[in-house]
PDB file of the backbone (N, CA, C, O) and the ligand in Angstrom, with CONECT records:
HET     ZN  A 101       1
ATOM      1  N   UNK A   1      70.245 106.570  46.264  1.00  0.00           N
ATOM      2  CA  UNK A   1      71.000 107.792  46.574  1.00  0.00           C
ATOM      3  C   UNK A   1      72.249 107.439  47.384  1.00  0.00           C
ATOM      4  O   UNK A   1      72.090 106.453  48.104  1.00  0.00           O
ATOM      5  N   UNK A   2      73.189 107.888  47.424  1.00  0.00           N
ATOM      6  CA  UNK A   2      74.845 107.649  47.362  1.00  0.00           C
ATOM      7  C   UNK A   2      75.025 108.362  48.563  1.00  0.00           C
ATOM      8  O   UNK A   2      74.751 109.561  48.605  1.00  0.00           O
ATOM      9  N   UNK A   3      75.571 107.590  49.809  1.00  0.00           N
ATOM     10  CA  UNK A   3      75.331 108.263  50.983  1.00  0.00           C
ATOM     11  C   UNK A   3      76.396 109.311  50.822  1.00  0.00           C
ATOM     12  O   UNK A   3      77.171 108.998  49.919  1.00  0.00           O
ATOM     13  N   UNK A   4      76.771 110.777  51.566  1.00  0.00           N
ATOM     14  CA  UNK A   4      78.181 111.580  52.297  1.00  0.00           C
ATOM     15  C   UNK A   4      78.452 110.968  53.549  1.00  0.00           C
ATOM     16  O   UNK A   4      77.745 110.465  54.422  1.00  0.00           O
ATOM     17  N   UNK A   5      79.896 111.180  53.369  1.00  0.00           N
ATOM     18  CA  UNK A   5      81.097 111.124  54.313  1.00  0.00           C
ATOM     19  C   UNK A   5      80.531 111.903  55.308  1.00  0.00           C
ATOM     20  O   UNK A   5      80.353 113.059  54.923  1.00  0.00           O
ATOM     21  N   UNK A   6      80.075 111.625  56.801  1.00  0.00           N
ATOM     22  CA  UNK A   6      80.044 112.848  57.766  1.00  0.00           C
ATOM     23  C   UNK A   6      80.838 112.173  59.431  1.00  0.00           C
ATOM     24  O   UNK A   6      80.556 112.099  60.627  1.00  0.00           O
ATOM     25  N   UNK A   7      81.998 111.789  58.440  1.00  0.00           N
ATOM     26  CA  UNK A   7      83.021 112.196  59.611  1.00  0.00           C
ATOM     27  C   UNK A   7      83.270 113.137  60.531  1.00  0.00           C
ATOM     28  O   UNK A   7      83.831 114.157  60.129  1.00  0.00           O
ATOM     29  N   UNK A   8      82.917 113.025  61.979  1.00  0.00           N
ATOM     30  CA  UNK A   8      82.908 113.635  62.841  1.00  0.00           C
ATOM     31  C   UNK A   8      84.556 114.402  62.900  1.00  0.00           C
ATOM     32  O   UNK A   8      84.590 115.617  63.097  1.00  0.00           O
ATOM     33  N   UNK A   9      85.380 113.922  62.788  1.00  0.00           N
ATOM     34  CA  UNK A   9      86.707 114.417  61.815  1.00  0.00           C
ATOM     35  C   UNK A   9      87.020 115.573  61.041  1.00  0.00           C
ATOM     36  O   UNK A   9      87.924 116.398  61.173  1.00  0.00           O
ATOM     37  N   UNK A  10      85.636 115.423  59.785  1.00  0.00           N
ATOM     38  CA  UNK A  10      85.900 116.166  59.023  1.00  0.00           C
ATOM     39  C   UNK A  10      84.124 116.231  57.787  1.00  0.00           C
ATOM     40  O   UNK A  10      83.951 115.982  56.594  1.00  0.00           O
ATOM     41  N   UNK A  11      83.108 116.723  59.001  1.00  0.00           N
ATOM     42  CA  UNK A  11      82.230 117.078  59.042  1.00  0.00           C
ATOM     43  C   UNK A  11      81.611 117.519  57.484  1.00  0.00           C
ATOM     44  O   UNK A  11      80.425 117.323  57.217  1.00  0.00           O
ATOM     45  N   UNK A  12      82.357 118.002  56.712  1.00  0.00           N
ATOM     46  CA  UNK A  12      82.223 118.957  55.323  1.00  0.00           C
ATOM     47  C   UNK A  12      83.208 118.227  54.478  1.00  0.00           C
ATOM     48  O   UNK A  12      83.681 118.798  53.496  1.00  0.00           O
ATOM     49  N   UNK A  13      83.584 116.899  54.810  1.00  0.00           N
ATOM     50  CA  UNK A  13      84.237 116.196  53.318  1.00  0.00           C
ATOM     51  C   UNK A  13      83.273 115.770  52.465  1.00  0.00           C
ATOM     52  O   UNK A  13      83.560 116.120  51.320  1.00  0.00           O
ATOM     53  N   UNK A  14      82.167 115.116  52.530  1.00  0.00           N
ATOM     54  CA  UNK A  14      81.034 115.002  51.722  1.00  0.00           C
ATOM     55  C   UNK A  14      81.551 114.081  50.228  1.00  0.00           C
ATOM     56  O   UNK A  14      81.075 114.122  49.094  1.00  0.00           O
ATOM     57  N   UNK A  15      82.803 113.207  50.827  1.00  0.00           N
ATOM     58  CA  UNK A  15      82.740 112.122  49.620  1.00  0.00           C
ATOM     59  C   UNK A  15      81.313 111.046  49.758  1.00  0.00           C
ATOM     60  O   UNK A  15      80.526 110.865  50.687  1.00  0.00           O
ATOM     61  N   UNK A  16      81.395 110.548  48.593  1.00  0.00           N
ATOM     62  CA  UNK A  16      80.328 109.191  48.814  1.00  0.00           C
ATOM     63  C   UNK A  16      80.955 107.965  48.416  1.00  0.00           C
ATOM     64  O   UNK A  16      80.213 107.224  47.770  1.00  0.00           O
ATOM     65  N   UNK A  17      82.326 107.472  48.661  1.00  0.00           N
ATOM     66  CA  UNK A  17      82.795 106.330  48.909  1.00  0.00           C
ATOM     67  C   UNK A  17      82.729 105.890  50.099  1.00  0.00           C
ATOM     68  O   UNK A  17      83.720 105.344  50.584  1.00  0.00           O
ATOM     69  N   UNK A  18      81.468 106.042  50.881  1.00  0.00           N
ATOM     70  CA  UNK A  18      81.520 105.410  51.922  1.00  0.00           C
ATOM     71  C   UNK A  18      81.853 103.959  52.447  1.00  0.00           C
ATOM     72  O   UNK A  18      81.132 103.023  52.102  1.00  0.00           O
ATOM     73  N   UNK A  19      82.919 103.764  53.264  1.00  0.00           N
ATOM     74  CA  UNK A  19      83.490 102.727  53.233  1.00  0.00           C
ATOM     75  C   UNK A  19      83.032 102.128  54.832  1.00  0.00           C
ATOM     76  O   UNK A  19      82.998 100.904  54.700  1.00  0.00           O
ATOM     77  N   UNK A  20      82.724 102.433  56.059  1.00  0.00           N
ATOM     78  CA  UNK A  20      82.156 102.613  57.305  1.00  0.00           C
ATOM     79  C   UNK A  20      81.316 103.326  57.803  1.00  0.00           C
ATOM     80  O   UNK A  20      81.209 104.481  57.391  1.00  0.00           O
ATOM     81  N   UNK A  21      80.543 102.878  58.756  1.00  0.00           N
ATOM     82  CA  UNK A  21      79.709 103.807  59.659  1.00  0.00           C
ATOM     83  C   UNK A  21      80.880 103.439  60.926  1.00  0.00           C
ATOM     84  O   UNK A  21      81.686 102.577  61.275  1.00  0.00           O
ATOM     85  N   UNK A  22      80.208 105.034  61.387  1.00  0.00           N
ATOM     86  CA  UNK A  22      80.647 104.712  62.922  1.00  0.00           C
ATOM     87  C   UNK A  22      79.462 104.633  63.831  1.00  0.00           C
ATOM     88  O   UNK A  22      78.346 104.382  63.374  1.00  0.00           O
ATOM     89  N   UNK A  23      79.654 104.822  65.003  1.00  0.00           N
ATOM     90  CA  UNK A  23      78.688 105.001  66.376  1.00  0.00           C
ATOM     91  C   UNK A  23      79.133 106.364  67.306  1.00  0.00           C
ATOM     92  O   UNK A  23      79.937 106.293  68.235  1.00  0.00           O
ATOM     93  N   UNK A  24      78.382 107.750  66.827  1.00  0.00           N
ATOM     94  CA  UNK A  24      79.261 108.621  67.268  1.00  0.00           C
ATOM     95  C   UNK A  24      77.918 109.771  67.887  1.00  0.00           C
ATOM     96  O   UNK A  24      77.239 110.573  67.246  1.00  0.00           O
ATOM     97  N   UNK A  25      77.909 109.437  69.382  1.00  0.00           N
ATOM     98  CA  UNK A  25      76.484 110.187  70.525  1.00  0.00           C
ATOM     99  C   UNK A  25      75.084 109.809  69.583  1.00  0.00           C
ATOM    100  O   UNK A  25      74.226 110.430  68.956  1.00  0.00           O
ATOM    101  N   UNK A  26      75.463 108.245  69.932  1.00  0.00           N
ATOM    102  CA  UNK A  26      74.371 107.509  69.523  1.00  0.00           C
ATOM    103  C   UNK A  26      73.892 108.154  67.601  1.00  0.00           C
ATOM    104  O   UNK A  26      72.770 107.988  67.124  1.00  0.00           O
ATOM    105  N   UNK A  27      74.607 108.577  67.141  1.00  0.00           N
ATOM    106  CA  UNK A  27      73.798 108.297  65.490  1.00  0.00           C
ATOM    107  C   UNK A  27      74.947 107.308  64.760  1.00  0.00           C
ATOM    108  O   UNK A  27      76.075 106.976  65.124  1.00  0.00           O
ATOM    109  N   UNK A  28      74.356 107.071  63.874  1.00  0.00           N
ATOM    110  CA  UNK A  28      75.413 105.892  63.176  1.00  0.00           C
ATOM    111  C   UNK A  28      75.714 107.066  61.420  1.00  0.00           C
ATOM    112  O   UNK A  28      74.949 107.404  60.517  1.00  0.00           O
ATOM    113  N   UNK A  29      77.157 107.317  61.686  1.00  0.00           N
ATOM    114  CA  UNK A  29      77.677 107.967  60.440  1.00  0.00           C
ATOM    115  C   UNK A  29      78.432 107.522  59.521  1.00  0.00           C
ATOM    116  O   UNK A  29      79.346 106.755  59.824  1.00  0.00           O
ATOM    117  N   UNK A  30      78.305 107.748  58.745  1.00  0.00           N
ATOM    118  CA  UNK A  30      79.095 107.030  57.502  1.00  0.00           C
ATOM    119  C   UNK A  30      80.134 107.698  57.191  1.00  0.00           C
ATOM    120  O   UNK A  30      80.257 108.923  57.180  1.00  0.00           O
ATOM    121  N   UNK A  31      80.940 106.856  56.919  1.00  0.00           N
ATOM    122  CA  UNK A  31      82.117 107.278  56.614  1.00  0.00           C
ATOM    123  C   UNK A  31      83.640 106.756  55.173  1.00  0.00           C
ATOM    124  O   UNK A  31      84.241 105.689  55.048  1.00  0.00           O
ATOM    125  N   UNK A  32      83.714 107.566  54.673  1.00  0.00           N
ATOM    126  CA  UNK A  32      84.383 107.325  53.161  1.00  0.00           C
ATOM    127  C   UNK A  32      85.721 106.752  53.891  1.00  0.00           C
ATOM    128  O   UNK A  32      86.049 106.531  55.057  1.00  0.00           O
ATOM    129  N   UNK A  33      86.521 106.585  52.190  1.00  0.00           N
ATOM    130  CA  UNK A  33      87.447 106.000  52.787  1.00  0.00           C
ATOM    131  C   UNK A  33      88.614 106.816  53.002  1.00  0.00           C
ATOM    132  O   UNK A  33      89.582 106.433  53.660  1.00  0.00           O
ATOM    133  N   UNK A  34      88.526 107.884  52.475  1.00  0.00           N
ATOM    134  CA  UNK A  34      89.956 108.516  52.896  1.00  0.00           C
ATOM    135  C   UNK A  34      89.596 109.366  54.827  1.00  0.00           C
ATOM    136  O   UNK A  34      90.442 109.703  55.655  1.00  0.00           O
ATOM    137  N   UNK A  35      88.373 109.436  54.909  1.00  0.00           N
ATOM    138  CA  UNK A  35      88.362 110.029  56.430  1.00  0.00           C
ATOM    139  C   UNK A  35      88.357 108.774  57.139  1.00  0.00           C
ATOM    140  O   UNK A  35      88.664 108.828  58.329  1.00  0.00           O
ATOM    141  N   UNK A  36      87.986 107.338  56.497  1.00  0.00           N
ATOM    142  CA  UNK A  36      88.312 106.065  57.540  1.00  0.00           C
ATOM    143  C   UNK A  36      89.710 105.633  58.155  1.00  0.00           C
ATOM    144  O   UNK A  36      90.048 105.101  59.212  1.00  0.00           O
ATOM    145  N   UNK A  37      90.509 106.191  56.794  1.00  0.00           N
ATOM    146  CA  UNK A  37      91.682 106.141  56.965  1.00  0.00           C
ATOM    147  C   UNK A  37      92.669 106.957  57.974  1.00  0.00           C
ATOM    148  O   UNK A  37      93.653 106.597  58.620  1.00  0.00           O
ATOM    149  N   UNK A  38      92.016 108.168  57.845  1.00  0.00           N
ATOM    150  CA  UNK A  38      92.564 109.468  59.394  1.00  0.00           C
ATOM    151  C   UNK A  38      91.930 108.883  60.442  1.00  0.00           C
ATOM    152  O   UNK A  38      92.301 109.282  61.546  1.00  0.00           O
ATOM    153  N   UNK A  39      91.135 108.105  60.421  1.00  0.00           N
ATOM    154  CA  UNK A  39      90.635 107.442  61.824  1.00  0.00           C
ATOM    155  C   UNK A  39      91.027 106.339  62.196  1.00  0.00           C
ATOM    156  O   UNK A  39      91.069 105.728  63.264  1.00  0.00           O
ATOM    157  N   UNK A  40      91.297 106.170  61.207  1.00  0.00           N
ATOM    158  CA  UNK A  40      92.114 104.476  62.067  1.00  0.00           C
ATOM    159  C   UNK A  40      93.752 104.793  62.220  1.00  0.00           C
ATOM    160  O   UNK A  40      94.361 103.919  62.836  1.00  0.00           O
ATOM    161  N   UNK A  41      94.514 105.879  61.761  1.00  0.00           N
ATOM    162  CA  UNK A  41      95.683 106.258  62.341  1.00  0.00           C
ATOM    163  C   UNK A  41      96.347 107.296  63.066  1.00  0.00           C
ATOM    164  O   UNK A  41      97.505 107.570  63.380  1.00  0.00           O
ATOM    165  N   UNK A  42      94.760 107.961  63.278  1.00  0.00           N
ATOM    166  CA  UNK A  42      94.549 108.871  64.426  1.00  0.00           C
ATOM    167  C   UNK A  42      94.489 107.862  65.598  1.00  0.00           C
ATOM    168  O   UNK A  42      94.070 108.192  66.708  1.00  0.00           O
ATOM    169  N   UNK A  43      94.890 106.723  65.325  1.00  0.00           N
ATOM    170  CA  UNK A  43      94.929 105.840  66.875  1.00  0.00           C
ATOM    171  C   UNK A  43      93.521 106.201  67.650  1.00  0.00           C
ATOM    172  O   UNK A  43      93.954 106.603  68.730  1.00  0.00           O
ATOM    173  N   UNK A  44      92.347 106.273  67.710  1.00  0.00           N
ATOM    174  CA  UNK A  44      91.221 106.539  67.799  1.00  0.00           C
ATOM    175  C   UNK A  44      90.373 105.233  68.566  1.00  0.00           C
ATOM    176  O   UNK A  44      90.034 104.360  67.767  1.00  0.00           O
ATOM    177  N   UNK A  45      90.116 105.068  69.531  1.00  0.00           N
ATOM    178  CA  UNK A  45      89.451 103.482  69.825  1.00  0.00           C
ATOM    179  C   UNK A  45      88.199 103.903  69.595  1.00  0.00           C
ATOM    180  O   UNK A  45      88.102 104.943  70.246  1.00  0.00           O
ATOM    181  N   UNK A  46      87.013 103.664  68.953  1.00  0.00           N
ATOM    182  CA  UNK A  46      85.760 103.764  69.344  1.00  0.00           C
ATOM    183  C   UNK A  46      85.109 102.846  70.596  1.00  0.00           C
ATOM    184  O   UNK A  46      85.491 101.719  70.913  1.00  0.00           O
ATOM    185  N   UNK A  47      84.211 103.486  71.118  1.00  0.00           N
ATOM    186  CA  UNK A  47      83.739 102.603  72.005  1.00  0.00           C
ATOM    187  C   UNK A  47      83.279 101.338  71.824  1.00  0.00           C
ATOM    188  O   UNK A  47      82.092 101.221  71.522  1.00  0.00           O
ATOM    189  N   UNK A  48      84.035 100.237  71.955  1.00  0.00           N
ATOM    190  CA  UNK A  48      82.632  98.892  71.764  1.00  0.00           C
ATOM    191  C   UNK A  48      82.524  98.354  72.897  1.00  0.00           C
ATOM    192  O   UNK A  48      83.138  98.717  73.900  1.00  0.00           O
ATOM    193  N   UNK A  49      81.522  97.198  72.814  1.00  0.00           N
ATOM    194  CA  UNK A  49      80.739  96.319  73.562  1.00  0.00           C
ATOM    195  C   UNK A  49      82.222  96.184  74.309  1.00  0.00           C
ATOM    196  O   UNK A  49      83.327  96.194  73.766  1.00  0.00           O
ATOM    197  N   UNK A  50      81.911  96.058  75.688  1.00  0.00           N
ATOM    198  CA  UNK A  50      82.762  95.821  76.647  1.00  0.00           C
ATOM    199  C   UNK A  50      84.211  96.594  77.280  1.00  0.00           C
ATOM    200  O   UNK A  50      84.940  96.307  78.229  1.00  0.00           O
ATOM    201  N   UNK A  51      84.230  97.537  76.418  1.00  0.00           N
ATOM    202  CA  UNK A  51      85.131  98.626  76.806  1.00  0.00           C
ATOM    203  C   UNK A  51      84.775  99.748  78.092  1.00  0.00           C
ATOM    204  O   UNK A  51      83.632 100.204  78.140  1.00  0.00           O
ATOM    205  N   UNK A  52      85.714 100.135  79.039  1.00  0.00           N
ATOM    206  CA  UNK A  52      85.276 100.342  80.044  1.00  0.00           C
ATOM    207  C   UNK A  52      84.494 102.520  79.438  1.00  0.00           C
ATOM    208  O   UNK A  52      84.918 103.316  78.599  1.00  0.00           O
ATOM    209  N   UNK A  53      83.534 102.579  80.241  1.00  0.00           N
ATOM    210  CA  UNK A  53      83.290 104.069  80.358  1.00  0.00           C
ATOM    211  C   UNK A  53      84.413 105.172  79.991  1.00  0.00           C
ATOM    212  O   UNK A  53      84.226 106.002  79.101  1.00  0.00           O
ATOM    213  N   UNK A  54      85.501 105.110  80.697  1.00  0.00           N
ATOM    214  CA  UNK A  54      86.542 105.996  80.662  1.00  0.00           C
ATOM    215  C   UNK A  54      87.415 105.819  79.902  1.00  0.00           C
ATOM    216  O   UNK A  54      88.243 106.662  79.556  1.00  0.00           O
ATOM    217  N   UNK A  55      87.309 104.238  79.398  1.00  0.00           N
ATOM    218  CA  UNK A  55      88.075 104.186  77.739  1.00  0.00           C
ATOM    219  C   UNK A  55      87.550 105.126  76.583  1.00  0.00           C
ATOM    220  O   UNK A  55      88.326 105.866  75.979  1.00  0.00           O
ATOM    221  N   UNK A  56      85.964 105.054  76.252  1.00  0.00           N
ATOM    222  CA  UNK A  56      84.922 105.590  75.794  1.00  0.00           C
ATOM    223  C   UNK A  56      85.302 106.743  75.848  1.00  0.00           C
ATOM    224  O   UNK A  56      85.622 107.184  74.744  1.00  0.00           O
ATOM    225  N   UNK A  57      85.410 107.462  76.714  1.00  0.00           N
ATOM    226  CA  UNK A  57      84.920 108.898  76.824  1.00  0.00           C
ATOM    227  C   UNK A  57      86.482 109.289  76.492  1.00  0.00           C
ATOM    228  O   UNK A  57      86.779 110.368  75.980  1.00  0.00           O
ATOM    229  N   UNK A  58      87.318 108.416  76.799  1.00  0.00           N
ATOM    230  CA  UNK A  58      88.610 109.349  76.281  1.00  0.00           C
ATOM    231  C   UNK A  58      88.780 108.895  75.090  1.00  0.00           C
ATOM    232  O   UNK A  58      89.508 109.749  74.584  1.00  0.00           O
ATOM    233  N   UNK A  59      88.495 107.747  73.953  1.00  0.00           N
ATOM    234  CA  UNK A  59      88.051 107.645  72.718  1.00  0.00           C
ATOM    235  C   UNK A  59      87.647 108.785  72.277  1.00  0.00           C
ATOM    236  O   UNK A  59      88.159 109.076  71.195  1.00  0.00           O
ATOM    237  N   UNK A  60      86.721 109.763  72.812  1.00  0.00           N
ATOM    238  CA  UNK A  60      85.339 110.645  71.945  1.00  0.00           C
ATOM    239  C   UNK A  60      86.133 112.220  72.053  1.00  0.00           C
ATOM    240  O   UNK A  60      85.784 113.267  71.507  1.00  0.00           O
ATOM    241  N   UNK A  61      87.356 111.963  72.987  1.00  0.00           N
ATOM    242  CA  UNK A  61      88.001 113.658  73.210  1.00  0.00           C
ATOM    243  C   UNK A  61      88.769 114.790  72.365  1.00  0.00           C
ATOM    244  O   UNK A  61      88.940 116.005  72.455  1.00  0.00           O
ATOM    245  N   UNK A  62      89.135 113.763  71.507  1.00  0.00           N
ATOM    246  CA  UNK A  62      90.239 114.117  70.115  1.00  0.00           C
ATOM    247  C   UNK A  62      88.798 115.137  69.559  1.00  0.00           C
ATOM    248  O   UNK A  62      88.750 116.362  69.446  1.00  0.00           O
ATOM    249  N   UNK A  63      87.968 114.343  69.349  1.00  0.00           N
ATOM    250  CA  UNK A  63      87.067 114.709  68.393  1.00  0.00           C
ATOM    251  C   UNK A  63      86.138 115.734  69.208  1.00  0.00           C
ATOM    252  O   UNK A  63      85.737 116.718  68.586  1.00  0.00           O
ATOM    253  N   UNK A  64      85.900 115.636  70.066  1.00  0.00           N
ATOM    254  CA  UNK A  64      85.026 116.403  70.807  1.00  0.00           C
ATOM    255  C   UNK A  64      85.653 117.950  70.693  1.00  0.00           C
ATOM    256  O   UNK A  64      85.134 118.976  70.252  1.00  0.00           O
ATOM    257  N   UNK A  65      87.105 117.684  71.322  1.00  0.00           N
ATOM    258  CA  UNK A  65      87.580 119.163  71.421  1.00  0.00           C
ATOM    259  C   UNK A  65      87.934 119.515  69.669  1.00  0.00           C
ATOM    260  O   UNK A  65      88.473 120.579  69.365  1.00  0.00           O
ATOM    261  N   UNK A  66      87.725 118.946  69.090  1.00  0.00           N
ATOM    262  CA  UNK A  66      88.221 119.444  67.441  1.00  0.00           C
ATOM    263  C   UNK A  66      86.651 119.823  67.201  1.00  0.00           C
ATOM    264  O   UNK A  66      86.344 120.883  66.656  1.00  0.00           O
ATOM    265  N   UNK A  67      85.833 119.028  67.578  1.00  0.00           N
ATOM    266  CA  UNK A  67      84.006 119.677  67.115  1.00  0.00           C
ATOM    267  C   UNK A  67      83.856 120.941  67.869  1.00  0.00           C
ATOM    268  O   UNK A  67      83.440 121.838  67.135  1.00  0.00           O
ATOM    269  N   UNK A  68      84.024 121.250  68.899  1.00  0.00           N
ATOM    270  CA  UNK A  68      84.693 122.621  69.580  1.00  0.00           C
ATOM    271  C   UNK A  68      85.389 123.518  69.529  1.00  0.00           C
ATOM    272  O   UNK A  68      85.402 124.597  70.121  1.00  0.00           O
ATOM    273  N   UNK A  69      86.231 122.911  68.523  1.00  0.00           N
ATOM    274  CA  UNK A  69      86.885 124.019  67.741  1.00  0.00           C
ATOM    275  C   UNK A  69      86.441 124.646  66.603  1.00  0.00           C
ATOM    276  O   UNK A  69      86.536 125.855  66.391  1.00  0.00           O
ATOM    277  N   UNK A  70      85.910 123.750  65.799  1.00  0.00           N
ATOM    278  CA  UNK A  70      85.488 124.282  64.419  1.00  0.00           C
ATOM    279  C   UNK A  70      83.966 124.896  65.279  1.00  0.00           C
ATOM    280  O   UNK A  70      83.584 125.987  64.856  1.00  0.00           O
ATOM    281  N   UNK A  71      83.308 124.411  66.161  1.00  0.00           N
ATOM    282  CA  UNK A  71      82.268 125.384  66.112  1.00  0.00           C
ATOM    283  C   UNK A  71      82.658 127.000  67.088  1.00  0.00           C
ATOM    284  O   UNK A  71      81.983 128.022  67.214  1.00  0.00           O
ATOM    285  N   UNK A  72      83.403 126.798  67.387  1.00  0.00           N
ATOM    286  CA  UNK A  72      84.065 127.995  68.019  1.00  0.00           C
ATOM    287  C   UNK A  72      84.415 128.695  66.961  1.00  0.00           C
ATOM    288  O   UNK A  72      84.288 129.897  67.193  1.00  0.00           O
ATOM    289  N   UNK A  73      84.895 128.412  65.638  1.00  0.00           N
ATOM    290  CA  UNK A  73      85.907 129.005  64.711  1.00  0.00           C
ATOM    291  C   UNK A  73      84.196 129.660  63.501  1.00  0.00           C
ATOM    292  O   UNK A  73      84.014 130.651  62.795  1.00  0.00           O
ATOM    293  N   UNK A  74      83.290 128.376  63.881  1.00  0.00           N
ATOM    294  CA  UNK A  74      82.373 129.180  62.712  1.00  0.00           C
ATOM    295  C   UNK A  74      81.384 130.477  63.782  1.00  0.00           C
ATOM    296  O   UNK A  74      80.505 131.247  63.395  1.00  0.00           O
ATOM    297  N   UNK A  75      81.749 130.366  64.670  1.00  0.00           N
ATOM    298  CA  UNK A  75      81.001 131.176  65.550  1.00  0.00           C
ATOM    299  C   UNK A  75      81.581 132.452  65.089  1.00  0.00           C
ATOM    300  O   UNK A  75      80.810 133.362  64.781  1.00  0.00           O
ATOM    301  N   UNK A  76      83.124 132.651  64.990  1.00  0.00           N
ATOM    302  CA  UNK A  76      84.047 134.004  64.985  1.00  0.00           C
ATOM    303  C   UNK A  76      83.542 134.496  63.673  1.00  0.00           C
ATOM    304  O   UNK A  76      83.206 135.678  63.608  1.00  0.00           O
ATOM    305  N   UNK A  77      83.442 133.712  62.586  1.00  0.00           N
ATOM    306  CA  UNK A  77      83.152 133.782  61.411  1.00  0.00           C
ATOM    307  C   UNK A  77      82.654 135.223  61.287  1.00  0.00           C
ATOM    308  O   UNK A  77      82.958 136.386  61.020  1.00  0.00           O
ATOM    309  N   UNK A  78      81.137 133.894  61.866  1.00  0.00           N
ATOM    310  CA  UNK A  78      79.573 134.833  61.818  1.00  0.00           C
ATOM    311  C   UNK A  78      79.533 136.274  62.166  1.00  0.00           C
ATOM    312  O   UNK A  78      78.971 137.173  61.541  1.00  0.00           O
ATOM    313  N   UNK A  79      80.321 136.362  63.427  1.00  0.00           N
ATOM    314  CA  UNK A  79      80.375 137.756  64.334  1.00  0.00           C
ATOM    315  C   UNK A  79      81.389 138.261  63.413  1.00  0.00           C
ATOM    316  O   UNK A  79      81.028 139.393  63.090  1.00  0.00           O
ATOM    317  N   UNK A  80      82.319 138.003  62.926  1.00  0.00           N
ATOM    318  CA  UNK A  80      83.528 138.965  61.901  1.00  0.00           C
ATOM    319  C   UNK A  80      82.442 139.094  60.335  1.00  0.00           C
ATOM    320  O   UNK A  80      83.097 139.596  59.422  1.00  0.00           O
ATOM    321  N   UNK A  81      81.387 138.837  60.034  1.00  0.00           N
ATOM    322  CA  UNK A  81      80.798 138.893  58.928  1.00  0.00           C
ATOM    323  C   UNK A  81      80.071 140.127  58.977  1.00  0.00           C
ATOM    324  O   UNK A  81      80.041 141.149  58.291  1.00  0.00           O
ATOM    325  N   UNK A  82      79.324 139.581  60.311  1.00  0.00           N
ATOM    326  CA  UNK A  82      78.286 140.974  61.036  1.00  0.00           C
ATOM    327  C   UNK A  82      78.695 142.491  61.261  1.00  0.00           C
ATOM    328  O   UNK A  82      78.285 143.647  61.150  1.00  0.00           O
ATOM    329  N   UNK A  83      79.961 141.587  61.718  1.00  0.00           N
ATOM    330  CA  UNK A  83      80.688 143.291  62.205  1.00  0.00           C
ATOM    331  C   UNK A  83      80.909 143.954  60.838  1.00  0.00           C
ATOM    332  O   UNK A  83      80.462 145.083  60.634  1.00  0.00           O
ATOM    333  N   UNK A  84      81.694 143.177  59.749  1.00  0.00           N
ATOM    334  CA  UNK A  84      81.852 144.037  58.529  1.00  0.00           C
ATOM    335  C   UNK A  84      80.709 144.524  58.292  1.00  0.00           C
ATOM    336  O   UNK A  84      80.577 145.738  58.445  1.00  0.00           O
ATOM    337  N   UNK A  85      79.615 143.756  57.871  1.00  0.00           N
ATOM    338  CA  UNK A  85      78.703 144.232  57.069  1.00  0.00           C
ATOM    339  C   UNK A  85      77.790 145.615  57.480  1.00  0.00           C
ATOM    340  O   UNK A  85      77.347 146.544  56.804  1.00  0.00           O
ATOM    341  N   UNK A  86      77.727 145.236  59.121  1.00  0.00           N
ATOM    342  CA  UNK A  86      77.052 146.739  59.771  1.00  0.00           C
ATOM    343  C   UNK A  86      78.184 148.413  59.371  1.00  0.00           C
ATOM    344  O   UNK A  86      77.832 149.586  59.247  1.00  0.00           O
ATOM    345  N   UNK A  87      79.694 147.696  59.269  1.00  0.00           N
ATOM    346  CA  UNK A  87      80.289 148.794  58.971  1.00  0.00           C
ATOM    347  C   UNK A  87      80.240 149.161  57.856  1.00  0.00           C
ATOM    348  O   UNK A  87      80.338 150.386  57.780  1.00  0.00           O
ATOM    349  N   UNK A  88      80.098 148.515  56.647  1.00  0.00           N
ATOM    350  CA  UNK A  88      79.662 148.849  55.261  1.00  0.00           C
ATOM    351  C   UNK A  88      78.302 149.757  55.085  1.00  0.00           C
ATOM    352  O   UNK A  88      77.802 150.299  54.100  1.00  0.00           O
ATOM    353  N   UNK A  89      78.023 149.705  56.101  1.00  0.00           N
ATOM    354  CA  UNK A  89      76.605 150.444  55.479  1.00  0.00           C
ATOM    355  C   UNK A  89      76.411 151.993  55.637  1.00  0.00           C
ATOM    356  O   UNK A  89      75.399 152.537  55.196  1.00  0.00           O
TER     357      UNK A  89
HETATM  358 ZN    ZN A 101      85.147 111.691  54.344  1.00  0.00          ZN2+
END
């Protein structure tokens, strides 16, 4: 079975040219090649062996506040779905 893309990036690309894993709050994700490619020129350091803490954590911020966004954005969704649908009735 043909792994998906679950670029922390871009969560719902779901190619299976996976070309990398990453190391992203400890799971290891795979990653195709066109989202490897927004990551390696998103200037992006991942954390490795010997990089200090605060390199790390400002590595993980791009992405953190963008995973914060889209779950902020599917949150509005849900509540703009609800609200229609109770008014439809
Ligand atoms: Zn991808």
């Amino acid at each position: 079975m043909a792994e998906k893309c679950r670029s922390p990036l871009n969560p719902k690309c779901g190619r299976t040219d996976v070309v990398a894993y990453i190391m992203f709050r400890g799971a290891k994700l795979p990653v195709c090649s066109k989202c490897w490619a927004e990551i390696a020129e998103s200037d992006i350091e991942w954390g490795e062996e010997g990089s200090s803490k605060r390199e790390r954590r400002r590595a993980h911020e791009p992405i953190m506040a963008k995973i914060r966004k889209e779950a902020l954005e599917e949150l509005a969704t849900r509540a703009l779905r609800k609200l229609k649908s109770s008014r439809d009735l």
